[in-house]
PDB file of N, CA, C and O in Angstrom:
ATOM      1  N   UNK A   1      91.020 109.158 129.400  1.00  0.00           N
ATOM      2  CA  UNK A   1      90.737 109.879 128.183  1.00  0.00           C
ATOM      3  C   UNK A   1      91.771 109.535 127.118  1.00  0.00           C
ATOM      4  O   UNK A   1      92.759 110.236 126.897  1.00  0.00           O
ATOM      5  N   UNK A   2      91.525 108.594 126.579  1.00  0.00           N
ATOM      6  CA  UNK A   2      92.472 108.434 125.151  1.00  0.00           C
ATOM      7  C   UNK A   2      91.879 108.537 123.871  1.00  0.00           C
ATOM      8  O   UNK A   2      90.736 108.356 123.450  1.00  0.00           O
ATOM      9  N   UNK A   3      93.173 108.943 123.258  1.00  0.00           N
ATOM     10  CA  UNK A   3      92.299 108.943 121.702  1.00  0.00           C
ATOM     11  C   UNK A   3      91.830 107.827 121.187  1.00  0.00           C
ATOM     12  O   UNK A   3      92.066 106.682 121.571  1.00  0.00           O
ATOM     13  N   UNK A   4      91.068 108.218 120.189  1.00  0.00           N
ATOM     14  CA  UNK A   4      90.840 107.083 119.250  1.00  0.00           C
ATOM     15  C   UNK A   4      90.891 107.029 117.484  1.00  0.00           C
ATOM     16  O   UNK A   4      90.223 107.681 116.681  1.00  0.00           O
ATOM     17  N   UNK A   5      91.914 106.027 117.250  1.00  0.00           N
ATOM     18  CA  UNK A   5      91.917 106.356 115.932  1.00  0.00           C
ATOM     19  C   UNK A   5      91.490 105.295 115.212  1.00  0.00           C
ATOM     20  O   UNK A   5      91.837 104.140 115.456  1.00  0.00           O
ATOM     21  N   UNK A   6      90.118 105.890 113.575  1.00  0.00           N
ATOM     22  CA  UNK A   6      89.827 104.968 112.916  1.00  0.00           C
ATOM     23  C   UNK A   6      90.023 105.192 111.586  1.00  0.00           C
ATOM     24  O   UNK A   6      90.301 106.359 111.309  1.00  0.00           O
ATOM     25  N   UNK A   7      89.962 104.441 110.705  1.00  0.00           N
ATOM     26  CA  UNK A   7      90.204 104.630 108.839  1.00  0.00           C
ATOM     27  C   UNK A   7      88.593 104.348 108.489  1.00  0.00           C
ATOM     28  O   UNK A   7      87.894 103.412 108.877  1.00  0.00           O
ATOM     29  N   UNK A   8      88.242 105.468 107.629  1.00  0.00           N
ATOM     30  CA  UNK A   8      87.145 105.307 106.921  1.00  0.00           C
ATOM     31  C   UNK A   8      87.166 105.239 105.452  1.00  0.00           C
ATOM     32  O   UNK A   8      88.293 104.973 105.034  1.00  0.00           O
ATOM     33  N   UNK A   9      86.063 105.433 104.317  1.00  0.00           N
ATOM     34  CA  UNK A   9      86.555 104.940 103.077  1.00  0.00           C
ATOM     35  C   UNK A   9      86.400 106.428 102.798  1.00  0.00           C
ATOM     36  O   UNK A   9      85.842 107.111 103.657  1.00  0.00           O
ATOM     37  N   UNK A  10      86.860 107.022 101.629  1.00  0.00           N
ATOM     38  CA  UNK A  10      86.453 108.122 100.813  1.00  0.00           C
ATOM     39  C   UNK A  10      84.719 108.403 101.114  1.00  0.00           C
ATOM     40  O   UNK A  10      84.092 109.276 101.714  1.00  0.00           O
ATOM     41  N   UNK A  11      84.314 107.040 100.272  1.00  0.00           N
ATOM     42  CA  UNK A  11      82.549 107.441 100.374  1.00  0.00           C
ATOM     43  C   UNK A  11      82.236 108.053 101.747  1.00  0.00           C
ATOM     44  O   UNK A  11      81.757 109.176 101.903  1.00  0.00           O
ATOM     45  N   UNK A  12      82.646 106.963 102.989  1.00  0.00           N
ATOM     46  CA  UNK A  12      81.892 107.517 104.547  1.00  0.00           C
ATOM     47  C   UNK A  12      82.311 109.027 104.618  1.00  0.00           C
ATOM     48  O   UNK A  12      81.397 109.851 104.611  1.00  0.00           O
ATOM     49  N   UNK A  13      83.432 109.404 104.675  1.00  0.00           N
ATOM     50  CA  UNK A  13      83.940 110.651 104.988  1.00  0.00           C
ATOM     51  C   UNK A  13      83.340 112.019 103.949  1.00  0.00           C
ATOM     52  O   UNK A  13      83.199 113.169 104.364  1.00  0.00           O
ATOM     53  N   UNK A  14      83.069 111.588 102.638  1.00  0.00           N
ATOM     54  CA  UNK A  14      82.144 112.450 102.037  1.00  0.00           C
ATOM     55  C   UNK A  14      80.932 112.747 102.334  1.00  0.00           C
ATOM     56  O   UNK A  14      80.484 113.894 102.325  1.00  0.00           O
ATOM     57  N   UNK A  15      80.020 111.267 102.751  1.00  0.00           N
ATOM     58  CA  UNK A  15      79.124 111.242 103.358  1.00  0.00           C
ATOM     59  C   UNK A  15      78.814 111.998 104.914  1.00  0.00           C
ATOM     60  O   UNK A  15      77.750 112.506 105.269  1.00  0.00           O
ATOM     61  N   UNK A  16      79.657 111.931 105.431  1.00  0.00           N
ATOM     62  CA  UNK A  16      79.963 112.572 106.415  1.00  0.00           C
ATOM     63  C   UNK A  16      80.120 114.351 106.565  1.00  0.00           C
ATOM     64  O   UNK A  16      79.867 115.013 107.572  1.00  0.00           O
ATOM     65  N   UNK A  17      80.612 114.851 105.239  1.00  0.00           N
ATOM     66  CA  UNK A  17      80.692 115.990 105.106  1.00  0.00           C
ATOM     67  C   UNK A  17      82.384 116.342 105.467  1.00  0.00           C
ATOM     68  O   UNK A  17      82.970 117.309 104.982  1.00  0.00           O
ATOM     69  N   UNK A  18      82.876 115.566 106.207  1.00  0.00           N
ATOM     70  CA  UNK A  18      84.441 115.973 106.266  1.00  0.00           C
ATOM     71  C   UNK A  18      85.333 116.479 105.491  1.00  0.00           C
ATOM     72  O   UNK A  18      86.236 117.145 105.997  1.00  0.00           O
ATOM     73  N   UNK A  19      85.263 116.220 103.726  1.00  0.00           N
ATOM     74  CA  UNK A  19      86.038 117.135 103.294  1.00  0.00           C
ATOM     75  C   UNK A  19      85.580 118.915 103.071  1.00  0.00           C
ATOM     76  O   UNK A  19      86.016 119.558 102.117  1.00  0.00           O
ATOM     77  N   UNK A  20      84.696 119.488 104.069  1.00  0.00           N
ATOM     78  CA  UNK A  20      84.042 120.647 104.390  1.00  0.00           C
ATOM     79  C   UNK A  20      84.334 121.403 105.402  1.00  0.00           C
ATOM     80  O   UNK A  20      84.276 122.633 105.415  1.00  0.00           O
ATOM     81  N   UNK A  21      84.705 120.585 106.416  1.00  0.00           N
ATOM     82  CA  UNK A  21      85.320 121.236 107.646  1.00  0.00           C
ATOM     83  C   UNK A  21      86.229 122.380 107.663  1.00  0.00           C
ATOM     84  O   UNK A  21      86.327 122.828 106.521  1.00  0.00           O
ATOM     85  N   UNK A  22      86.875 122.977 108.442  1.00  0.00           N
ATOM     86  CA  UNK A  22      87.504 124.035 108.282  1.00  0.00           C
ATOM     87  C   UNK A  22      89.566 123.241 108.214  1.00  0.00           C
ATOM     88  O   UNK A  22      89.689 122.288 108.984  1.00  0.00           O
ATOM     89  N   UNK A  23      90.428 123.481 107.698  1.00  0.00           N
ATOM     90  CA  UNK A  23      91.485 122.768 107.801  1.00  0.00           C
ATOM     91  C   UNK A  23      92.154 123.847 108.623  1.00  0.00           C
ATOM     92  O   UNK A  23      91.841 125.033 108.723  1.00  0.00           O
ATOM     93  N   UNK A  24      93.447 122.973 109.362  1.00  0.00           N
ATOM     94  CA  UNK A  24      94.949 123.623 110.461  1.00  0.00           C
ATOM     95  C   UNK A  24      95.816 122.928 109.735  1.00  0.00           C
ATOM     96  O   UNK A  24      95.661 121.761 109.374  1.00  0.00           O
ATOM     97  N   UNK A  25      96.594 123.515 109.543  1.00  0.00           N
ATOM     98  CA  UNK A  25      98.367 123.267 109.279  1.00  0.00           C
ATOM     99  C   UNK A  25      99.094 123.317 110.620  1.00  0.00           C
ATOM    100  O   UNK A  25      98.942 124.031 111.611  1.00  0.00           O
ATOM    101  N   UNK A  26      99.884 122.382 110.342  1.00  0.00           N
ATOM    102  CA  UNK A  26     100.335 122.008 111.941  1.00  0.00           C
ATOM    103  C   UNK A  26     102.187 121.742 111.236  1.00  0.00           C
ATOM    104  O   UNK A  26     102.631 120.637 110.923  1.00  0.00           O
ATOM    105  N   UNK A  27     102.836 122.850 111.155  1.00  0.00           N
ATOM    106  CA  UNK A  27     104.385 122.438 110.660  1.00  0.00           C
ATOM    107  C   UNK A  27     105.181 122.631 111.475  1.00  0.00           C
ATOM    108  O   UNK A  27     106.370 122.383 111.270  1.00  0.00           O
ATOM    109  N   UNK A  28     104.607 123.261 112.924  1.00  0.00           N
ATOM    110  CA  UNK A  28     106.339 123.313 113.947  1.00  0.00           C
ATOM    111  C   UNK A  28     106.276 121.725 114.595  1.00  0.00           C
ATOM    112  O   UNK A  28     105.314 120.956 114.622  1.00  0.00           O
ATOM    113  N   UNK A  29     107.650 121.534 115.098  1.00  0.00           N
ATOM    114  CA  UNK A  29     108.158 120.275 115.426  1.00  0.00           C
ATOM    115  C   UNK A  29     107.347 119.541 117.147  1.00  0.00           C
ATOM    116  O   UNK A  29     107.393 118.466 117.746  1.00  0.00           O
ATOM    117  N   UNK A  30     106.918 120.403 117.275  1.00  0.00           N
ATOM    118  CA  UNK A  30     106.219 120.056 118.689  1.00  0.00           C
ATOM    119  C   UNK A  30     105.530 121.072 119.504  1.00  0.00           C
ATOM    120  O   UNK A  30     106.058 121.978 120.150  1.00  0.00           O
ATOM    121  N   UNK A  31     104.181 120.776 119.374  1.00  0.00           N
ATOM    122  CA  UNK A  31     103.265 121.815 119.945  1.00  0.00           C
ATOM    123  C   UNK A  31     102.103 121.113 121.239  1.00  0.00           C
ATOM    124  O   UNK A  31     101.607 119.986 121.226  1.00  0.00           O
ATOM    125  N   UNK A  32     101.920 122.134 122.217  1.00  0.00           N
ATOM    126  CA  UNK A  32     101.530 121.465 123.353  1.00  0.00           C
ATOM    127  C   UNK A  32      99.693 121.892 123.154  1.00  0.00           C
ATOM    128  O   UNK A  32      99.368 123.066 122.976  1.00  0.00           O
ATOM    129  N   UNK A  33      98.813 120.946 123.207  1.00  0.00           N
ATOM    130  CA  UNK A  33      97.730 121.397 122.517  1.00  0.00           C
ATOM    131  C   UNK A  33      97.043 120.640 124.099  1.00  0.00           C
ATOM    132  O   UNK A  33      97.597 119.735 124.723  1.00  0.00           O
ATOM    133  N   UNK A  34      95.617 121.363 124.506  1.00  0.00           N
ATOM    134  CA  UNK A  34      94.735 121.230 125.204  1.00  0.00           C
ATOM    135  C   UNK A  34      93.586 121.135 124.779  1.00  0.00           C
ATOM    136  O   UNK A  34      93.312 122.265 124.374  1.00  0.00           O
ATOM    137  N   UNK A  35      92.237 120.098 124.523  1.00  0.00           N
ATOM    138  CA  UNK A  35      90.914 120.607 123.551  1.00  0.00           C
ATOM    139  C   UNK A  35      89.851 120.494 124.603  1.00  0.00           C
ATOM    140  O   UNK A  35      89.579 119.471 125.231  1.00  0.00           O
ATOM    141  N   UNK A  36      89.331 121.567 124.711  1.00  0.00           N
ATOM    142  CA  UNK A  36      88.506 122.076 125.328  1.00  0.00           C
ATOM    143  C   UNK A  36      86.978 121.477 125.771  1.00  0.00           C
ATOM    144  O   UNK A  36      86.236 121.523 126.752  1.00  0.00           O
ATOM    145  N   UNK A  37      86.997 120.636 123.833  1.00  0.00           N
ATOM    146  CA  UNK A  37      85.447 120.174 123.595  1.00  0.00           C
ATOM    147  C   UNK A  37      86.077 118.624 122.926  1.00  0.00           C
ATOM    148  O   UNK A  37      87.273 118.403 122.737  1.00  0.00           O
ATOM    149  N   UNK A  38      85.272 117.935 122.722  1.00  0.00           N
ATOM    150  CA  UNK A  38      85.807 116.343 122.147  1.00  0.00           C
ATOM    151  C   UNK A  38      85.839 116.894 120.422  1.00  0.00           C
ATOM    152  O   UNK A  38      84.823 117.278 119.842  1.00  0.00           O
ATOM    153  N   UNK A  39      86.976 116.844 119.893  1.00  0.00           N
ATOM    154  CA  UNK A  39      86.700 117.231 118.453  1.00  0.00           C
ATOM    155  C   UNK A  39      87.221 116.235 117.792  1.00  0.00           C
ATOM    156  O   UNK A  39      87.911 115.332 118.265  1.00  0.00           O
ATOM    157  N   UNK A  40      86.762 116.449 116.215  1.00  0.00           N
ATOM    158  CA  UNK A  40      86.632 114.769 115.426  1.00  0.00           C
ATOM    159  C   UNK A  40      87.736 115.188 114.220  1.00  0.00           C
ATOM    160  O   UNK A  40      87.338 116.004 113.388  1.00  0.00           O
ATOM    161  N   UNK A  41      89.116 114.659 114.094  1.00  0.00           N
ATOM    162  CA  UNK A  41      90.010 115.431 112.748  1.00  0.00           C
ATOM    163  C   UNK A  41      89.963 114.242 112.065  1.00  0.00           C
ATOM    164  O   UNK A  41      89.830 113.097 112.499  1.00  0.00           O
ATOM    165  N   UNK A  42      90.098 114.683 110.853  1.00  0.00           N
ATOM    166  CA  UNK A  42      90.800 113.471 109.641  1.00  0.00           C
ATOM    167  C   UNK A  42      92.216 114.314 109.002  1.00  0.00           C
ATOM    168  O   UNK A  42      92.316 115.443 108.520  1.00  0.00           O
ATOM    169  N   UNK A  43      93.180 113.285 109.221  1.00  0.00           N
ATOM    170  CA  UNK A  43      94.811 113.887 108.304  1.00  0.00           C
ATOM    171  C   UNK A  43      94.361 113.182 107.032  1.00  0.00           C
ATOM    172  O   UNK A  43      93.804 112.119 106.762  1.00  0.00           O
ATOM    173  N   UNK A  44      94.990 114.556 106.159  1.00  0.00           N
ATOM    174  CA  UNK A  44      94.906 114.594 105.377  1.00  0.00           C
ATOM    175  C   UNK A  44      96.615 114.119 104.491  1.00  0.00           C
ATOM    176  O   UNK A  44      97.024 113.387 103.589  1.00  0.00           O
ATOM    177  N   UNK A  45      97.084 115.028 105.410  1.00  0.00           N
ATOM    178  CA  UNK A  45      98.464 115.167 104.888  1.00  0.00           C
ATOM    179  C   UNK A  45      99.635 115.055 106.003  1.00  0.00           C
ATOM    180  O   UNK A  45      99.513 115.768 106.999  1.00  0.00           O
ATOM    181  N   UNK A  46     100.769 114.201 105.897  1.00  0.00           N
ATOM    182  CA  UNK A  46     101.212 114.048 107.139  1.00  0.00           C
ATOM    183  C   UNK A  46     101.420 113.192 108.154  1.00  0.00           C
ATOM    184  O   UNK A  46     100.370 112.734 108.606  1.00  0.00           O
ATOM    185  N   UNK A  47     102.551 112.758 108.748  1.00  0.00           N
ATOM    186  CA  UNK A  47     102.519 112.721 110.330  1.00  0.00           C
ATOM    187  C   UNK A  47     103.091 113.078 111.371  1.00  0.00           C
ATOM    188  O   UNK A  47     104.129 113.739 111.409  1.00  0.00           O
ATOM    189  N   UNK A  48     102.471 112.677 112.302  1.00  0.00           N
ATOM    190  CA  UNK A  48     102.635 112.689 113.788  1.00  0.00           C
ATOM    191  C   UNK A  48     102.295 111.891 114.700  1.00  0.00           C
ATOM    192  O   UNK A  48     101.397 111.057 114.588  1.00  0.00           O
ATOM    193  N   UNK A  49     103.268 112.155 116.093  1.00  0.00           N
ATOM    194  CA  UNK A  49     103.259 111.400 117.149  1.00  0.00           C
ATOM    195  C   UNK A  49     102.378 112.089 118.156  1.00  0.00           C
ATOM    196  O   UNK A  49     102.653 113.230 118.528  1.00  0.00           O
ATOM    197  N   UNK A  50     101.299 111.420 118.622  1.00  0.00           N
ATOM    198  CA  UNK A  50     100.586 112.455 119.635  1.00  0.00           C
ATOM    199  C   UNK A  50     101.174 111.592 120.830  1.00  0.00           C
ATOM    200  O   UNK A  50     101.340 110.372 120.835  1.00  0.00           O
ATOM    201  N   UNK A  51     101.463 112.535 121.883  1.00  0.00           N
ATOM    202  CA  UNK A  51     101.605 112.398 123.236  1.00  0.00           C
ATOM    203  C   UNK A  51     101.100 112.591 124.391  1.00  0.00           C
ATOM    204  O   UNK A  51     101.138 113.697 124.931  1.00  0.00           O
ATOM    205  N   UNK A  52     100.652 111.731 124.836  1.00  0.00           N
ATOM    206  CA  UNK A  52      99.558 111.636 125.783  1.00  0.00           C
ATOM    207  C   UNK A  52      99.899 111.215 127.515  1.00  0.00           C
ATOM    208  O   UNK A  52     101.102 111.427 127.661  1.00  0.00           O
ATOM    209  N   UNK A  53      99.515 110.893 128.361  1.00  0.00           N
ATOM    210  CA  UNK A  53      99.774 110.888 129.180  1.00  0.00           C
ATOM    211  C   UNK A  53      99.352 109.376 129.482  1.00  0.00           C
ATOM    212  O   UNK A  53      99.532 109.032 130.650  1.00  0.00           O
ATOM    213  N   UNK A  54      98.770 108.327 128.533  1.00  0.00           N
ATOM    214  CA  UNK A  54      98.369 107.026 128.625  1.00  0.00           C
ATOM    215  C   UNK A  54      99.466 106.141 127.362  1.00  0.00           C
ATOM    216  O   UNK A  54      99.781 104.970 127.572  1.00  0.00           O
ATOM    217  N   UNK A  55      99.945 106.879 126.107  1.00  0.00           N
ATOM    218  CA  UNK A  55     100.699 106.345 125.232  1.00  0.00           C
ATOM    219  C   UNK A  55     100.867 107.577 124.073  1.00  0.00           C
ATOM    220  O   UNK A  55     100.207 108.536 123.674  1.00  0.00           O
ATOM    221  N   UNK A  56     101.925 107.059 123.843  1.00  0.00           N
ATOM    222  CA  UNK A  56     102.479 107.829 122.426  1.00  0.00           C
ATOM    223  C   UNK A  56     101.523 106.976 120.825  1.00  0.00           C
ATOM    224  O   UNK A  56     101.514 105.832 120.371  1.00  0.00           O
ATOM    225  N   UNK A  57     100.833 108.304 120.424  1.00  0.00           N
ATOM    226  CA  UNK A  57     100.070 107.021 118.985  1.00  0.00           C
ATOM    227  C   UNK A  57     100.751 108.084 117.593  1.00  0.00           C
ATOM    228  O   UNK A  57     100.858 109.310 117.574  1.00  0.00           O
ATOM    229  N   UNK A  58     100.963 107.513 116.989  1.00  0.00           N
ATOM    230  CA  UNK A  58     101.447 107.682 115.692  1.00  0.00           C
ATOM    231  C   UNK A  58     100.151 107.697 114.532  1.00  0.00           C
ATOM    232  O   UNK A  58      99.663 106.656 114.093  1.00  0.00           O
ATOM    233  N   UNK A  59      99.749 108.914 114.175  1.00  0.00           N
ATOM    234  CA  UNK A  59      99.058 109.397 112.861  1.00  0.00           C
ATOM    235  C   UNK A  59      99.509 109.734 112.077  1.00  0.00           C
ATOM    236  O   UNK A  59     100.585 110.321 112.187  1.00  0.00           O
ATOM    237  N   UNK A  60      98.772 109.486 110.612  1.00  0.00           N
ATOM    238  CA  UNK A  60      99.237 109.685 109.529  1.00  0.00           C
ATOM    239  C   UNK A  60      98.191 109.695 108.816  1.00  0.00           C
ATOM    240  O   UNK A  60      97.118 109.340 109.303  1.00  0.00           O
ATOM    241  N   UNK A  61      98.325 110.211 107.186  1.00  0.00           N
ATOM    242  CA  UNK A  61      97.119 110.539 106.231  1.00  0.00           C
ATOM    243  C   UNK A  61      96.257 109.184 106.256  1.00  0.00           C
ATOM    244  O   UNK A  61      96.497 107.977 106.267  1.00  0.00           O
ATOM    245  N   UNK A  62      95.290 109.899 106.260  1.00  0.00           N
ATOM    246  CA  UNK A  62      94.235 108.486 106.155  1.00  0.00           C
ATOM    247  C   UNK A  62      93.393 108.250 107.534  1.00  0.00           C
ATOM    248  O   UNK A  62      92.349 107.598 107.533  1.00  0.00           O
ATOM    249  N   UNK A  63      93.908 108.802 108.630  1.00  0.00           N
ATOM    250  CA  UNK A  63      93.147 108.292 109.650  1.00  0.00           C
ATOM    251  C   UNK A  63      92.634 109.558 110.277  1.00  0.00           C
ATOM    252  O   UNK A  63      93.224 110.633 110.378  1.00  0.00           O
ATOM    253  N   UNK A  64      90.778 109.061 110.898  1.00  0.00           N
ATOM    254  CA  UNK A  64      89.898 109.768 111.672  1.00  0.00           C
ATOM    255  C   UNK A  64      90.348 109.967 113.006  1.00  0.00           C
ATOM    256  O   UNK A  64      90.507 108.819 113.420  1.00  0.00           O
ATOM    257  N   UNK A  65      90.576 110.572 113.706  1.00  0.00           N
ATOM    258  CA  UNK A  65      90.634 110.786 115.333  1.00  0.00           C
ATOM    259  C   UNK A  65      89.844 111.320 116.169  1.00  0.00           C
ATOM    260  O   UNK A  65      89.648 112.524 116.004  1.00  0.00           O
ATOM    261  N   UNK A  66      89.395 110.887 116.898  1.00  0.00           N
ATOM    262  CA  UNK A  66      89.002 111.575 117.987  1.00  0.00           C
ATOM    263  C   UNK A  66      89.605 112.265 118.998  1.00  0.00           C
ATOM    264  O   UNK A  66      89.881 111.449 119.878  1.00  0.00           O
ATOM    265  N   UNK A  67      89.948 113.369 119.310  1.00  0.00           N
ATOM    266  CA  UNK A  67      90.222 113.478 120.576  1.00  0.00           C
ATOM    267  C   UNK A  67      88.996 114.015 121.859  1.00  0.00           C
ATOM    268  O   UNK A  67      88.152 114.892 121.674  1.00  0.00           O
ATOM    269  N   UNK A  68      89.167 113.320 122.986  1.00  0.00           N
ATOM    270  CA  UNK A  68      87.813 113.688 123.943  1.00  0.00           C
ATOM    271  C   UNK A  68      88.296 115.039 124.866  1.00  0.00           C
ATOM    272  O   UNK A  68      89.420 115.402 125.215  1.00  0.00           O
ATOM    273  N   UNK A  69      87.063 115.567 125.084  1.00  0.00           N
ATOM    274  CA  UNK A  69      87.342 116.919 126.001  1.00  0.00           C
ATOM    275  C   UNK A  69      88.081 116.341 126.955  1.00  0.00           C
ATOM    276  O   UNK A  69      88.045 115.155 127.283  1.00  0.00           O
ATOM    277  N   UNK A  70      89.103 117.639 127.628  1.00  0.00           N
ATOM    278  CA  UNK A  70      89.828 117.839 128.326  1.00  0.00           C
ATOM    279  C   UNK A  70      91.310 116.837 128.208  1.00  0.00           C
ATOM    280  O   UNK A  70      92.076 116.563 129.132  1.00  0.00           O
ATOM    281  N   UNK A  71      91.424 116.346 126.528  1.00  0.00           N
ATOM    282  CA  UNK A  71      92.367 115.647 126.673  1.00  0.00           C
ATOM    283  C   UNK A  71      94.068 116.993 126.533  1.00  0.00           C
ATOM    284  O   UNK A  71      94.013 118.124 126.052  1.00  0.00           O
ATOM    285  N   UNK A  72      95.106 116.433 127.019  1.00  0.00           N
ATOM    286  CA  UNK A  72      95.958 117.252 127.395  1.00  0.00           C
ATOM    287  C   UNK A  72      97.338 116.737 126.690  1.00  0.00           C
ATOM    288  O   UNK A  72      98.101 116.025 127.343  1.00  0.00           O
ATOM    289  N   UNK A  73      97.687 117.154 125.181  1.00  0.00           N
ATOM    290  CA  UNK A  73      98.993 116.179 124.739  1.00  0.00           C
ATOM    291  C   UNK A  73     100.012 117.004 123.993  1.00  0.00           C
ATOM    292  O   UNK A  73      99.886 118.229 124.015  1.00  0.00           O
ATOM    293  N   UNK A  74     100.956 116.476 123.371  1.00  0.00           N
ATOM    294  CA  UNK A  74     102.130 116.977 122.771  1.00  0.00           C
ATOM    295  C   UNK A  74     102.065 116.589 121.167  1.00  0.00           C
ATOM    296  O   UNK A  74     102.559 115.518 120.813  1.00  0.00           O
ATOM    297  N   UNK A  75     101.487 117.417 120.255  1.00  0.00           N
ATOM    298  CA  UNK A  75     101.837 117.021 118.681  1.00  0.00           C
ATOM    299  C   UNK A  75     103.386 117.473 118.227  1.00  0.00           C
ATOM    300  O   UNK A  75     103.798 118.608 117.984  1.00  0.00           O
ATOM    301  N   UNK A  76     104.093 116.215 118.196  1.00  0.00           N
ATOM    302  CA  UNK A  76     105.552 116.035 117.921  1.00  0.00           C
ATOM    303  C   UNK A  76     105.565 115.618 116.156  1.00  0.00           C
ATOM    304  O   UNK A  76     105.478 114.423 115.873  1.00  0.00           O
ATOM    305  N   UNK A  77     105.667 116.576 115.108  1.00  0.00           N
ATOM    306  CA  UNK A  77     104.595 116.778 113.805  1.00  0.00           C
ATOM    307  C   UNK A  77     106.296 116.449 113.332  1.00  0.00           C
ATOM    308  O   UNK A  77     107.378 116.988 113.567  1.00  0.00           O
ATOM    309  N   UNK A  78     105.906 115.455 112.675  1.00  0.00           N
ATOM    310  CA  UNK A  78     107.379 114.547 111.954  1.00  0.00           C
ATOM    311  C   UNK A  78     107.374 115.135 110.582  1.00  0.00           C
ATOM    312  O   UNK A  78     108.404 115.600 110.094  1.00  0.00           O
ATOM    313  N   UNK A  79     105.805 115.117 109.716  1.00  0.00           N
ATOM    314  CA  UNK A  79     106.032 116.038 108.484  1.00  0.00           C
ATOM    315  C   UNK A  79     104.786 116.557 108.127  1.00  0.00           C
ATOM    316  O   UNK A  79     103.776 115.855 108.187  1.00  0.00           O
ATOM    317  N   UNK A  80     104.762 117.772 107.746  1.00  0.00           N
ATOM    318  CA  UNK A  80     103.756 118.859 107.976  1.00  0.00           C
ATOM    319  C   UNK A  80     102.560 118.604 108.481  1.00  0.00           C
ATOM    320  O   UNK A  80     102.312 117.460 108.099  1.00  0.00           O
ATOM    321  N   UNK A  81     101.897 118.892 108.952  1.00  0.00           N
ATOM    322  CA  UNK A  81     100.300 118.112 108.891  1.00  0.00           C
ATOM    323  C   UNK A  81      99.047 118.885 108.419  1.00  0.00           C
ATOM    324  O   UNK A  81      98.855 119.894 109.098  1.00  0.00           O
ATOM    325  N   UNK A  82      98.231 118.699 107.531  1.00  0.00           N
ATOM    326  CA  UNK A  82      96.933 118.967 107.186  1.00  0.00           C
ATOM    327  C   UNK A  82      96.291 118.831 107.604  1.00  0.00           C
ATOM    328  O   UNK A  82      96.672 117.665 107.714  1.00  0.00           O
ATOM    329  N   UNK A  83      94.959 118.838 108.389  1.00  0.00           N
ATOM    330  CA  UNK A  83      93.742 118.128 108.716  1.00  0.00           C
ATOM    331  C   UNK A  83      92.464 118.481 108.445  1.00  0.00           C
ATOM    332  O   UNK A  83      92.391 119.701 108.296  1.00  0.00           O
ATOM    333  N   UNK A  84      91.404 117.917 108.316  1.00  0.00           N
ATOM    334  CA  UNK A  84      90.549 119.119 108.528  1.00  0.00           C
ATOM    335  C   UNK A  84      89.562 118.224 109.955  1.00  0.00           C
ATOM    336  O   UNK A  84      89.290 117.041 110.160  1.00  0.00           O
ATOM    337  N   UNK A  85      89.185 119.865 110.895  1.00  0.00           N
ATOM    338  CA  UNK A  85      88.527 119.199 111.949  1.00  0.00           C
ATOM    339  C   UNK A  85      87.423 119.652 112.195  1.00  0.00           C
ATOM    340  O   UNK A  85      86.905 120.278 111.270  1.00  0.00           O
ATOM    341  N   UNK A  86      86.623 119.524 113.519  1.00  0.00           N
ATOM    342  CA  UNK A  86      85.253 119.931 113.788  1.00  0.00           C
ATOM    343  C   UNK A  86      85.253 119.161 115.538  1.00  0.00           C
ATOM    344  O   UNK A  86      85.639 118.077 115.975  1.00  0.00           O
ATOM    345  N   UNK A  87      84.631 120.337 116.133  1.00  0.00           N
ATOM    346  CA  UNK A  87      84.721 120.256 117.326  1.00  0.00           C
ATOM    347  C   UNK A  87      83.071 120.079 117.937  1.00  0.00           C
ATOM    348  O   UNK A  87      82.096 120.776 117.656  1.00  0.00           O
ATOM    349  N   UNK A  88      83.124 119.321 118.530  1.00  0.00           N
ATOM    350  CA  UNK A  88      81.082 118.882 119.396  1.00  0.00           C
ATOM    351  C   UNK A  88      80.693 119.761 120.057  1.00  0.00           C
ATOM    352  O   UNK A  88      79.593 119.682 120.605  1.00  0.00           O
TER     353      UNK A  88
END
């Protein structure tokens, strides 16, 4: 189960409806997060190191993620983070 991260343009992500989603602020220095369901974020603002149990990936504004159900990691949030997400 690893993430996956992609860059889309303004248009796709409008098209998409993503700037609609509901947004999280994510400002403490390291939080241990579990997702239940596969959910789809775009940063807005921000990065971070997600920690995983396959590799450490580094996000930042601009990129789509996936994370898949039952993934299990550490957001180590370097500077504030925005997102907005939506869960399947």
């Amino acid at each position: 189960m690893k993430i996956s991260v992609d860059n889309y343009s303004n248009e796709e992500l409008q098209e998409e409806g993503v700037f609609e989603w509901p947004v999280r602020k994510l400002d403490e220095e390291k939080i241990d997060w579990y997702y239940e369901e596969t959910e789809l974020c775009y940063i807005a603002e921000g990065e971070a190191v997600i920690i995983t149990e396959f590799e450490p990936v580094t996000v930042h504004a601009g990129d789509f993620i996936t994370f898949p159900k039952g993934l299990e990691c550490v957001w180590d949030v370097e500077s504030e983070i925005k997102m907005h997400y939506s869960g399947e």
